[in-house]
Structures are given as structure tokens and as C-alpha cells.
C-alpha positions in Angstrom: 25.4 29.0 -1.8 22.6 31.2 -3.1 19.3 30.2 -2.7 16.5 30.7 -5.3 13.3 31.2 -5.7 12.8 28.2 -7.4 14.5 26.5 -4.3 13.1 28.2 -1.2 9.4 26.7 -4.2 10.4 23.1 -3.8 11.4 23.0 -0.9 7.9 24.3 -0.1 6.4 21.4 -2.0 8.1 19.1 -0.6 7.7 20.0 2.9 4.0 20.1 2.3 3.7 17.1 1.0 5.7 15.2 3.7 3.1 16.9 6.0 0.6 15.2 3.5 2.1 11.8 4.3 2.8 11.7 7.5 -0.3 13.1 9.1 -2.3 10.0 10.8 0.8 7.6 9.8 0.2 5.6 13.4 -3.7 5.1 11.8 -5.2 1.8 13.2 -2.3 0.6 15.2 -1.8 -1.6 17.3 -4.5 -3.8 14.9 -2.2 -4.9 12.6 -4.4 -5.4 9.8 -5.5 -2.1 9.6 -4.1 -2.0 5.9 -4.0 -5.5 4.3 -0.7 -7.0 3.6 1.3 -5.1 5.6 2.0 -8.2 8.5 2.9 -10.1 5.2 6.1 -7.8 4.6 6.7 -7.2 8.4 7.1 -11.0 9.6 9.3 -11.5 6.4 11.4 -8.9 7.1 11.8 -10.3 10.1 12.9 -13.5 9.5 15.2 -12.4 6.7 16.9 -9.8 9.8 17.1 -12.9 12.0 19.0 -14.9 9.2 16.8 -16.5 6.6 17.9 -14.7 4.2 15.4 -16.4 1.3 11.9 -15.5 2.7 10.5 -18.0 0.6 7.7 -15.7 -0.8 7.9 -14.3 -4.2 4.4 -13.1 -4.7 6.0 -10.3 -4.5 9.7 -9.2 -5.7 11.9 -9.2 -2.7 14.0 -6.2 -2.6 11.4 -4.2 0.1 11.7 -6.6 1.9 14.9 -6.9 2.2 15.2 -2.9 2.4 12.7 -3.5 5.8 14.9 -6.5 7.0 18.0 -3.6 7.0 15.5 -1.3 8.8 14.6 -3.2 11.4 18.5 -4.5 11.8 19.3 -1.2 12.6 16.0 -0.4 15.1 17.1 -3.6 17.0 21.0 -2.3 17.5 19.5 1.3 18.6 17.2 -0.5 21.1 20.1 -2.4 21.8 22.5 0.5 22.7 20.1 1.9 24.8 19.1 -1.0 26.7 15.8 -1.3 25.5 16.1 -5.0 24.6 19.0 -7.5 25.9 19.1 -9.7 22.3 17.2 -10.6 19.3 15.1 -13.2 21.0 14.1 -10.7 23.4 13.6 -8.1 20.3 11.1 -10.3 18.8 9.4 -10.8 22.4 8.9 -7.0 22.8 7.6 -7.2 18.6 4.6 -9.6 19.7 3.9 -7.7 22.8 3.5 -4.5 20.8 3.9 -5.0 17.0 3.0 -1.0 16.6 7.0 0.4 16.5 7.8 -2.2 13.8 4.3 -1.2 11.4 5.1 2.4 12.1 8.7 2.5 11.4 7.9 0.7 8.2 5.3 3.1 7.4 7.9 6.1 7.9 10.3 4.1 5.1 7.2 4.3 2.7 6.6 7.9 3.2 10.0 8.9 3.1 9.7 7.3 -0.5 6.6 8.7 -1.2 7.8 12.5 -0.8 11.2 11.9 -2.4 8.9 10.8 -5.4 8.0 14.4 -5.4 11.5 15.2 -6.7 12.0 13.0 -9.3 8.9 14.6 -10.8 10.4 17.7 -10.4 13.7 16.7 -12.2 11.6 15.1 -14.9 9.6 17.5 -15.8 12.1 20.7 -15.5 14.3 18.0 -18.2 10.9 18.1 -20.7 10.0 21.8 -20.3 11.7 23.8 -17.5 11.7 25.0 -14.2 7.6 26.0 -14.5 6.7 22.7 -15.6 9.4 20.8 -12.8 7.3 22.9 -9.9 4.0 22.6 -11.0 4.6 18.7 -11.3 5.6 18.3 -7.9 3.0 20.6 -6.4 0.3 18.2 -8.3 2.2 15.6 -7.2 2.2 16.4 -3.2 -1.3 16.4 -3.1 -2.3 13.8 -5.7 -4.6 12.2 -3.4 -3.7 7.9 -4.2 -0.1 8.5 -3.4 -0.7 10.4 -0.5 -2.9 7.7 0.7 -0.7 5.0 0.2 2.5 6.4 1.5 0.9 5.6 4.7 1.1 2.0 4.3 3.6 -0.6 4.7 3.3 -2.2 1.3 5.6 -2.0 -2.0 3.3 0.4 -4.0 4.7 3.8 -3.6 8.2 2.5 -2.9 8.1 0.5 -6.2 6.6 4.0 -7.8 9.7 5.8 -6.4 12.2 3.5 -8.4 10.0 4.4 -11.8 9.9 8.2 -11.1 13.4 8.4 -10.7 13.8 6.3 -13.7 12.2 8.2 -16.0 13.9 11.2 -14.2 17.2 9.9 -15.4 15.7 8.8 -18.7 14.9 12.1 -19.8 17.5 13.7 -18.3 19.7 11.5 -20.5 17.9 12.7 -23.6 18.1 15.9 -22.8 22.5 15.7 -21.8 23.3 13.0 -24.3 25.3 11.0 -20.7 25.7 7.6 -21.1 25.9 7.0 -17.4 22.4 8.4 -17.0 20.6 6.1 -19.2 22.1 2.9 -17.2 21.1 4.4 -13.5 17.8 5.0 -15.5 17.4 1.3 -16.3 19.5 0.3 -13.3 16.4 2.4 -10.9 14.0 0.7 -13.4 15.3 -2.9 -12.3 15.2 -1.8 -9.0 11.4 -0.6 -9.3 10.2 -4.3 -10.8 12.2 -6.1 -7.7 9.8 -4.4 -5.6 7.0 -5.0 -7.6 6.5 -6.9 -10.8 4.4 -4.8 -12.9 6.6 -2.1 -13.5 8.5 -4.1 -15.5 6.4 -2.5 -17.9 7.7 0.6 -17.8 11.2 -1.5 -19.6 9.6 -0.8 -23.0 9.7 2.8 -22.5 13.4 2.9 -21.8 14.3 0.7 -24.5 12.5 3.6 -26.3 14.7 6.0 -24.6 17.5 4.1 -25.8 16.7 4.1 -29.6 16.2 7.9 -29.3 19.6 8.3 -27.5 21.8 11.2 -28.4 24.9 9.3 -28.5 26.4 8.3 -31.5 27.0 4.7 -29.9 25.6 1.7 -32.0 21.9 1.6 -31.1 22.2 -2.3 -30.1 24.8 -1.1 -27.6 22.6 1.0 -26.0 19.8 -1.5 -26.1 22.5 -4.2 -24.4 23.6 -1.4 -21.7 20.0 -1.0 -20.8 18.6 -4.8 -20.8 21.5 -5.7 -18.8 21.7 -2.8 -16.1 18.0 -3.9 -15.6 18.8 -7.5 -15.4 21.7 -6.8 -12.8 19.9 -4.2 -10.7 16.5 -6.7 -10.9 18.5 -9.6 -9.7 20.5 -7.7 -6.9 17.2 -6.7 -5.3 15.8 -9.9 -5.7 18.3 -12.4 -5.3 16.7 -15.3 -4.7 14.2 -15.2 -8.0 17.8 -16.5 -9.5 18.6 -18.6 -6.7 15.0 -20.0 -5.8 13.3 -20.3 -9.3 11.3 -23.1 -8.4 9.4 -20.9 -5.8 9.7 -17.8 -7.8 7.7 -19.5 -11.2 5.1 -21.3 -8.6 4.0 -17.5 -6.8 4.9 -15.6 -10.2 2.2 -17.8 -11.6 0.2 -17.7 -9.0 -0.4 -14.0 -9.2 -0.6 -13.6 -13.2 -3.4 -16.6 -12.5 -5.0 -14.1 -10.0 -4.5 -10.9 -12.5 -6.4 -12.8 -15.2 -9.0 -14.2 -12.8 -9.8 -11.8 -10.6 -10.6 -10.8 -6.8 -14.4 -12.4 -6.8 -16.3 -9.2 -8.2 -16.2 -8.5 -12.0 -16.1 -4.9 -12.5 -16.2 -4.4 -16.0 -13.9 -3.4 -18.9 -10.2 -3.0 -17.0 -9.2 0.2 -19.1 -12.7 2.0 -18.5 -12.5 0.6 -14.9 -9.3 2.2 -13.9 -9.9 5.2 -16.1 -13.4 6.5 -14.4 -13.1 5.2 -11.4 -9.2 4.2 -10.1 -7.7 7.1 -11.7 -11.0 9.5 -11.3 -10.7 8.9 -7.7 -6.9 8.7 -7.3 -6.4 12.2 -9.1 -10.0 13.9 -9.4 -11.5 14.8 -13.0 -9.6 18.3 -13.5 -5.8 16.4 -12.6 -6.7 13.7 -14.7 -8.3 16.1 -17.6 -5.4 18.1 -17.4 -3.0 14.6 -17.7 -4.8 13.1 -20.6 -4.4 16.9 -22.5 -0.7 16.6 -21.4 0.1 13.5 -22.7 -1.8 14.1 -26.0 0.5 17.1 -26.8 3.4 15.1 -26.1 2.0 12.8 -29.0 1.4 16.1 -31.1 5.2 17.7 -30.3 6.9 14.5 -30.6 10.2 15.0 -29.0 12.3 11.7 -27.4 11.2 12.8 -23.7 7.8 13.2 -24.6 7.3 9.8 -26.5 9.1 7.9 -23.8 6.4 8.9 -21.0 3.8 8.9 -23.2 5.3 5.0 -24.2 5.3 4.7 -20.5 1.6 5.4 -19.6 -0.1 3.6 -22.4 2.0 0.6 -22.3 1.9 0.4 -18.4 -2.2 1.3 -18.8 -2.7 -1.3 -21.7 -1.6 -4.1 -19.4 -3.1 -2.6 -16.5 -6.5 -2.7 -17.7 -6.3 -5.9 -19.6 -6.4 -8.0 -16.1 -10.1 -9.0 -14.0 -8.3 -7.9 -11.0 -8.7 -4.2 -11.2 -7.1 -3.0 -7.3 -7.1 1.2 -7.4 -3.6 0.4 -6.0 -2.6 -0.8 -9.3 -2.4 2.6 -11.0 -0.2 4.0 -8.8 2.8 4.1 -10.7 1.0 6.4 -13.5 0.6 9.4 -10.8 4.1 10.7 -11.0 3.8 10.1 -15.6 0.1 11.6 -15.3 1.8 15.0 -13.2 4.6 15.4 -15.4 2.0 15.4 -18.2 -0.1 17.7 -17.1 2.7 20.1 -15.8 3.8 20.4 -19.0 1.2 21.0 -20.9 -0.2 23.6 -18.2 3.5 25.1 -19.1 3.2 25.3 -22.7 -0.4 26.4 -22.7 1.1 29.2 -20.3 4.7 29.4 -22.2 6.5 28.3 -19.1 5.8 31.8 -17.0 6.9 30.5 -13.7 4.6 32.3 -11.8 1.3 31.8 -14.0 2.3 28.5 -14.1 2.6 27.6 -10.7 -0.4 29.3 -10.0 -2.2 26.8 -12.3 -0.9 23.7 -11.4 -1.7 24.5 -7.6 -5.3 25.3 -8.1 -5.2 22.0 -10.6 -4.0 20.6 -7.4 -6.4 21.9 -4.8 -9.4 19.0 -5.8 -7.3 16.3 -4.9 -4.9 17.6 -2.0 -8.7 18.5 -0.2 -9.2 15.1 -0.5 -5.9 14.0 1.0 -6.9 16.3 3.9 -10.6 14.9 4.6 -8.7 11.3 4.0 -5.6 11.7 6.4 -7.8 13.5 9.1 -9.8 10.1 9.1 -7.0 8.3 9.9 -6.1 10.8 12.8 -8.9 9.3 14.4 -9.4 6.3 16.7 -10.0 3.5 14.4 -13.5 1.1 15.3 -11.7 -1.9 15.9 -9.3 0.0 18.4 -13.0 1.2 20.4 -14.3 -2.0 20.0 -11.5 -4.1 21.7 -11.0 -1.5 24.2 -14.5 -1.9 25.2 -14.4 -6.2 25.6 -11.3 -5.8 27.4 -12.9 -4.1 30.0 -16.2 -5.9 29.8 -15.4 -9.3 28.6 -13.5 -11.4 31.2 -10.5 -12.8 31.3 -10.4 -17.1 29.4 -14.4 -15.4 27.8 -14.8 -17.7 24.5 -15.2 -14.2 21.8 -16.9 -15.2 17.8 -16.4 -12.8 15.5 -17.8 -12.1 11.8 -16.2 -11.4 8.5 -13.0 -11.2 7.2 -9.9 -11.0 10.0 -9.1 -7.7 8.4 -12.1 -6.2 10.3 -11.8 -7.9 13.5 -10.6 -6.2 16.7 -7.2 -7.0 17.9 -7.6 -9.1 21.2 -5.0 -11.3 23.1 -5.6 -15.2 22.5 -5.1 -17.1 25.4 -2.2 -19.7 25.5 -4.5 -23.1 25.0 -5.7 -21.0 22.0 -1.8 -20.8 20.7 -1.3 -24.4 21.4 -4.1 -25.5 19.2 -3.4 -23.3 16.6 0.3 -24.2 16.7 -0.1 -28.0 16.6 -3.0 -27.2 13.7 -0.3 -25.2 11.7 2.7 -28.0 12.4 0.2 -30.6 11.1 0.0 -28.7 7.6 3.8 -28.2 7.1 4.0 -24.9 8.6 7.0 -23.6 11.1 4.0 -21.6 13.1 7.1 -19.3 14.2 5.1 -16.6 15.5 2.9 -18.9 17.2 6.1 -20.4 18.9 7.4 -16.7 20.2 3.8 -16.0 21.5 3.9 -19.1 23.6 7.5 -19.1 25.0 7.1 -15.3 25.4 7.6 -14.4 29.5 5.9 -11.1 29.1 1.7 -10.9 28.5 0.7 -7.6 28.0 -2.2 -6.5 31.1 -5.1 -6.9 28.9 -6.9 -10.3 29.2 -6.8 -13.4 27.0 -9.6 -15.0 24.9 -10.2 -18.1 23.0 -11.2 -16.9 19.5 -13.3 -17.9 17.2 -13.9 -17.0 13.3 -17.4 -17.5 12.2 -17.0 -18.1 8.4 -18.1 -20.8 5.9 -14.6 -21.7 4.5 -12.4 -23.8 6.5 -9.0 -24.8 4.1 -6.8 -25.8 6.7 -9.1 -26.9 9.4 -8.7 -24.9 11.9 -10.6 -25.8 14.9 -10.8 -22.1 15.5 -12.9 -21.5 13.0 -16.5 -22.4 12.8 -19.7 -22.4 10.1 -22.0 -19.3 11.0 -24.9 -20.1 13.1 -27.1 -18.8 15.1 -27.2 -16.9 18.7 -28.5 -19.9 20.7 -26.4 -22.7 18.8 -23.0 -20.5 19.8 -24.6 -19.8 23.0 -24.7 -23.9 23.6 -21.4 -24.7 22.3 -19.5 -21.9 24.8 -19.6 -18.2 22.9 -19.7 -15.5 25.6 -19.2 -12.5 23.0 -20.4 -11.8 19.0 -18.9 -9.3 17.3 -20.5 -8.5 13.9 -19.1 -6.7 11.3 -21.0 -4.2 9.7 -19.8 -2.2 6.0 -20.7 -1.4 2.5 -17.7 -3.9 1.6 -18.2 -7.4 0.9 -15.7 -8.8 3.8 -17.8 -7.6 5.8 -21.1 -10.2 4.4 -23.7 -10.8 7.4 -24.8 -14.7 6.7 -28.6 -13.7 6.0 -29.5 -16.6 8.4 -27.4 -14.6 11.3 -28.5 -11.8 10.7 -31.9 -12.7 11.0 -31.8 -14.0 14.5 -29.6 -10.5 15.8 -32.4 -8.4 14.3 -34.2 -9.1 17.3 -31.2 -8.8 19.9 -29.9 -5.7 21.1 -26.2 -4.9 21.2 -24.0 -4.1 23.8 -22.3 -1.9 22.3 -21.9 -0.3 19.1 -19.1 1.5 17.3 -20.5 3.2 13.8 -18.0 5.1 11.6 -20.7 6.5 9.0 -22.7 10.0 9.9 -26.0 10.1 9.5 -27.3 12.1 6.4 -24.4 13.0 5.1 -23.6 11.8 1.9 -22.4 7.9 0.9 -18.8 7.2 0.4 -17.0 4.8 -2.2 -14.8 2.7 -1.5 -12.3 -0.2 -3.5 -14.4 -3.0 -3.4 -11.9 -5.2 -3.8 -9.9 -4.2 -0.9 -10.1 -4.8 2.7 -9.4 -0.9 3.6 -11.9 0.8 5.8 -11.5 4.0 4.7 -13.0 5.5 1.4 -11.9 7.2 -1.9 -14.5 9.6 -2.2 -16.8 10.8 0.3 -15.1 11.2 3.3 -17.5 13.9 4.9 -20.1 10.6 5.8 -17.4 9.3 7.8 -16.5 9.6 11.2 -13.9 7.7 11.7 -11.5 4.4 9.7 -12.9 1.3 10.2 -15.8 -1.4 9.6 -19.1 -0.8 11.7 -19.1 -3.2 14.6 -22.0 -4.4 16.8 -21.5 -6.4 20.3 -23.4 -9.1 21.5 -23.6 -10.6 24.8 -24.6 -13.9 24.4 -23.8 -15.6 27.8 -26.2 -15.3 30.4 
């Protein structure tokens, strides 16, 4: 088979931005709350490996899930062949010793996802306006800095972004070929997309579009009927359970159009002016998202069936978007791979599709927000402050010491609790209704990793379940009296990591054991999503050393 140009040029892209996503993949680990909500997938995946096939959590659509739960299915037969492991109980044994194999294998899935995104955009831009537009949509695409930074994580943005892209791919495709079969894997990927994450079930309206504008000379309510219902099958394959379990799937449905509408405790403003200055400013870099907004306005101006259906696609999916108080940067996600194709092709027609000219364009359009990827993923290449920090009390702080820590668990350092610290918080867990099956594994487990064990304790003022393990701040000499060796304080421009004033009054006069600061001095200030618990920024990477919060040490024991 000969082998083009064009090839040998996507292939290129491709490869580079694998490179893009992989680089610093292993960032944080073995804290496993480096990225928020990653654990939440992991120990549901799990379960649903081990047999319970209904994880019982529909905040989420459950087809990732279930695509991890395969994953790690397979992981556990290769350690298994190789003698690794000697069953599934001893699997899960060798997962609480050293959670890092399971987070990073999951994290490979996501990039894997992430840089076959990079194709679709190809396919669906080459269907709008040729070979030009198809490579200069993936090159803006490999580097668009908010995909690359989330296919690093373990969570059901990119992957759910993967299903879209190759939706629309197919979508326009069909417009373009007139085969029926294409518009139903269109809507079929589409379904698949909103069972791994409910909002791009927003992106249906575009392919109903698609459907109206179909070349076929089939009955337009046929081809509204083969759509709606390849969506409902492929929706209801990944996600089971909604059908089987609708009590549970209404209750955390509801729960997270409640949290949409209400917010993440900080209002930030008008939603569509929100994401559009700042999420997508950020995410893609003022030229990228100049040049997407020009592309999508001359698919208004030209008008043909591809054009309106991703131009349908981005409005309608921004329109909703921005209407919520809960305004993650994670949300726009899914409008990278529209926002590319956009701007591809209008770079192409500005150009008239000369495939060199073109290319060259695109990849200097590209340059702004793939030197960001750079700066971002050589952060996360770099020992993360909660990795120093327990490092450091595991060889100063010994072995039973009673360790308080500040802030929100995402920012603490990963330490081993001791085993009366597992019983309390196993009987405390029990006593609300909960199985505590992690809990249960740690205890039973025969094998304690080297490092020491510590009773833990969270210094916070809410309390919901009780938890003796968790205590109102105070300070130094009160947790000296009731038993605290250690204090580790949490220190960050974001809000989970709040100082009580009272606390931090009383450390101003104590000096630290030890420090661990990501920020450089005097060298800019970096932003960050300040809703998220993600210690690594959007936009001025250069002030930062390193991923993490800043974290001081106290001694408090004499």
C-alpha cells in the first residue's frame, strides 16, 4: 500500500500528540487524589470486576466504568499468568498496598482516547472541506491545551468527548455519502458519549439536524426514528442499569442537575461569559478560539448540512453549558474537537484548501496552546508536594505518631493509617449504612507496606457523618493536649485549601519543620479553576515549580 503525504502528516500529528498526553501520566501517584474523582471510578470499577455488576452510582452514566471494570479484568488475568497475584482477593490486597498500577492503567485508557480523538477530527473536517482542513484540525487539536490536560486523568471527560467527535465524524460523513448505516453509528457513538457522561446528550439535537438534512430519499420521520432509537439502544447498553435501577438513577440524576443549577460555593458570574473568557480562553488561548468563533460564523454564512450540524452542536451544547452556576473548565471539553474543526476550516477556505499553506497555519494557530501543554505536562513530570511532604514524616514522624492535617483531603499527603484507625473508621461507616469494603481489605490485608502507620486526623469544621477522625480546628496547644504529634497546613491560592484565621494566627509565630512550596518567587501568578481541587494551573505555569498545594510542617509534640 502506498503511503502519502497526507499519511506519513497524520500520522505525525497523532504521534505528537500521544507524546502530548502521555508525558507525566504517573503525575502525583501513589496520592490518589491527585486529580479529584478519579478513586470514585477506580473502586467502582472494582467492585463491578469482582461481581457487582450495578455499582449503585449514577452521578455519572455508567459505561466507563464498566469499560475500566473490563480493564482491570484483564490486568488481573495478566498478573495472574505471570504469577504476580494467586486470586482476586489477593489482587485487591496488592491494589491497597499500591493503588498506583490501577490509577495509571486507567489513566493510559483516557489517553489512548484522547489521541484517537485526534482522528475523528481529522475525518470530520476532511468530510466538510478536504484533506487541508482534516490535518490542520488535528494538528490544533494535539496540542489544544484542555484536552491534553485532561487525558491525563482518570475521569469520563475526554473519553465521553471521544464518543462525540467520532459522532459528528460519522454525521458528516453521512451527509457528505448519503449511507444510511453511517448516520445510525453516528447516533449509536452519540448514545455511547451520554452513557459516559450526561451532558452530551446535547449534542442529540444536532444529529436529529443531520437527520432532517439527510441525503436519502427515506421519509424524514424514518430517519428521525433510526436516530432516536440507535441513541436509545447504544445509551442503555452502556448504562444498563439507568433502565434496571431507575430509582437510583432519578435520585443522583437529580442530584447533579440540583448541583448544575446551584453551584460549587463560588458564583462566578454570567455562565456563557464565564466559560467563554475564561474556560475556553484558557482551554484553547485567544488566537484558537478567535480562529473557532470565525470558523463557525462562516459555517452560518455558507450554510451547507455539515456546517449547520456543528455549528447546531456548539451553540446548543454552549447554551446549556453556560446556563448552569456550576461553571467547572472541565465542562467545555466536549467543544474542543467542534471549536478545531471550525477553525480548520475556515483557515482552509480563507487559504482555498492549499495543503501546505494551510497546514502551515493551523500549526502556528496551534503553537500558543501546545506551549502551554508543554509548561503544564512538564509540571506534572515533577515530584508532586504531597509526595515530598509524606516522604519527609515517614522518616521523621514515628511509627503509632497521632498526624492533623488542614484543608480539603484532596491536598493532604498520602500516609498509612494505623489498624485501630481502620477499626474506628470501619465501625463509624457500618453505623451509617455503609459496606466500608475498602476499609475491610485494609484490615484483613497480611501485607503492610514498610512505611509507618498513623492515626489521622482532619481538622475541618463540618462533621456529616461523625467521624471521630475528624475534629473542629483549633489551636497548637489545644491539639498538643488532646495527643497531635504532627500539623500539616495546607497552603494555596484555592479555597480547599482555607487556613481557619484563628489557626493561622497562633502558627504565625511557630516555625515549621519543614516546608514544601510549589510557587517561584517573582515570577508571575498563575490561575487556576477555582472550583476544582487540581493543584496545577491553567495559565501561568512559569511561577510554578512543581503540582501540588504548599504545605508547611509542624512539630507539635515536645
Amino acid at each position: 500500500m502506498r503511503v502519502t503525504a497526507s499519511s506519513w502528516a497524520l500520522g505525525a500529528v497523532l504521534t505528537g500528540g500521544l507524546a502530548l498526553r502521555v508525558w507525566g501520566i504517573g503525575f502525583g501517584l501513589p496520592h490518589t487524589g491527585a486529580r479529584p474523582d478519579e478513586s470514585l471510578l477506580v473502586h467502582r470499577a472494582l467492585a463491578v470486576a469482582g461481581g457487582e455488576l450495578n455499582p449503585g452510582f449514577f452521578n455519572y452514566p455508567t459505561l466507563h466504568i464498566h469499560l475500566l471494570a473490563v480493564l482491570y479484568g484483564l490486568y488481573y488475568l495478566v498478573l495472574r499468568l505471570l504469577g504476580e497475584v494467586s486470586g482476586a482477593q489477593d489482587f485487591l490486597f496488592r491494589f491497597i498496598r499500591d493503588p498506583g498500577g490501577v490509577y495509571l492503567l486507567g489513566r493510559t485508557l483516557t489517553a489512548a482516547m484522547g489521541t484517537a480523538t485526534l482522528f475523528w477530527v481529522y475525518r470530520a473536517a476532511r468530510s466538510i472541506d478536504g484533506k487541508a482542513a482534516g490535518l490542520g484540525a488535528a494538528a490544533l487539536a494535539a496540542g489544544a491545551f484542555l484536552h491534553v490536560r485532561d487525558s491525563h486523568f482518570l475521569t469520563v471527560d475526554v473519553p465521553a468527548t471521544f464518543w462525540a467527535a467520532g459522532s459528528f465524524a460519522l454525521a458528516v460523513q453521512h451527509l457528505d455519502d448519503g449511507r444510511r448505516r453511517s448516520l445510525v453509528a453516528a447516533a449509536a457513538l452519540a448514545g455511547l458519549s451520554a452513557s459516559t457522561k450526561y451532558s452530551t446528550a446535547l449534542f442529540l439535537p444536532a444529529l436529529l439536524l443531520a437527520a432532517q438534512l439527510s441525503p436519502l430519499s427515506w421519509p424524514r420521520w424514518r430517519a428521525l426514528a433510526a436516530v432516536l432509537a440507535a441513541w436509545g439502544i447504544a445509551f442503555a447498553a452502556g448504562s444498563p442499569f439507568v433502565v434496571l435501577d431507575p430509582h437510583a438513577f432519578w435520585r443522583d440524576l437529580a442530584f447533579e442537575w440540583d448541583h448544575f443549577g446551584r453551584g460549587h460555593g463560588l458564583d462566578l458570574g454570567n455562565g456563557w461569559l464565564y466559560h467563554l473568557t475564561f474556560s475556553l480562553r484558557h482551554g484553547l488561548g485567544w488566537p484558537l478560539l478567535a480562529a473557532s468563533l470565525g470558523g463557525l460564523c462562516w459555517f452560518a454564512v455558507r450554510g451547507r448540512p455539515a456546517d449547520l450540524v456543528i455549528l447546531a452542536a456548539a451553540a446548543g451544547y454552549f447554551l446549556v453549558a453556560g446556563m448552569g452556576a456550576s461553571l467547572f473548565v472541565r465542562y467545555v471539553i466536549p467543544l474542543v474537537p467542534l471549536a478545531c474543526v471550525a477553525a480548520a476550516c475556515g483557515l482552509s477556505r480563507a487559504l482555498r484548501g492549499r495543503v501546505p499553506v494551510t497546514a502551515g497555519a493551523c500549526l502556528l494557530l496551534a503553537a500558543t496552546p501546545a506551549a502551554v501543554s508543554l509548561a503544564h505536562d512538564r509540571l506534572l513530570s515533577r515530584t508532586d508536594t504531597r509526595v515530598l511532604a509524606a516522604s519527609w514524616l515517614e522518616r521523621h514522624a514515628a511509627d503509632g505518631a497521632r498526624v492533623a492535617f488542614t484543608g480539603s483531603s484532596y491536598g493532604h499527603p498520602r500516609l498509612q493509617p494505623g489498624k485501630a484507625w481502620i477499626e474506628r473508621r470501619l465501625a463509624e461507616v457500618r453505623r451509617d449504612g455503609g459496606r466500608g469494603l475498602r476499609l475491610e481489605l485494609e484490615l484483613r490485608s497480611p501485607f503492610r507496606t514498610p512505611a509507618p502507620a498513623y492515626d489521622l486526623v482532619e481538622l475541618r469544621p463540618d462533621n456529616p457523618r461523625r467521624f471521630s477522625s475528624i475534629w473542629e480546628p483549633a489551636p497548637p496547644s489545644e491539639l498538643r493536649a488532646r495527643g497531635v504529634d504532627w500539623l500539616v497546613v495546607q497552603d494555596h491560592p484555592l479555597g480547599y485549601a482555607a487556613l481557619a484565621r484563628a489557626l493561622a494566627v497562633e502558627l504565625s509565630g511557630l516555625q515549621p519543620a519543614a516546608e514544601f512550596d510549589p510557587f517561584l518567587a517573582a515570577a508571575g501568578i498563575p490561575v487556576y479553576d477555582p472550583l476544582d481541587a487540581y493543584y496545577a494551573p491553567l495559565g501561568g505555569h512559569a511561577a510554578v515549580l512543581r503540582p501540588g498545594p504548599g504545605l508547611r510542617i509542624y512539630r507539635l509534640a515536645d
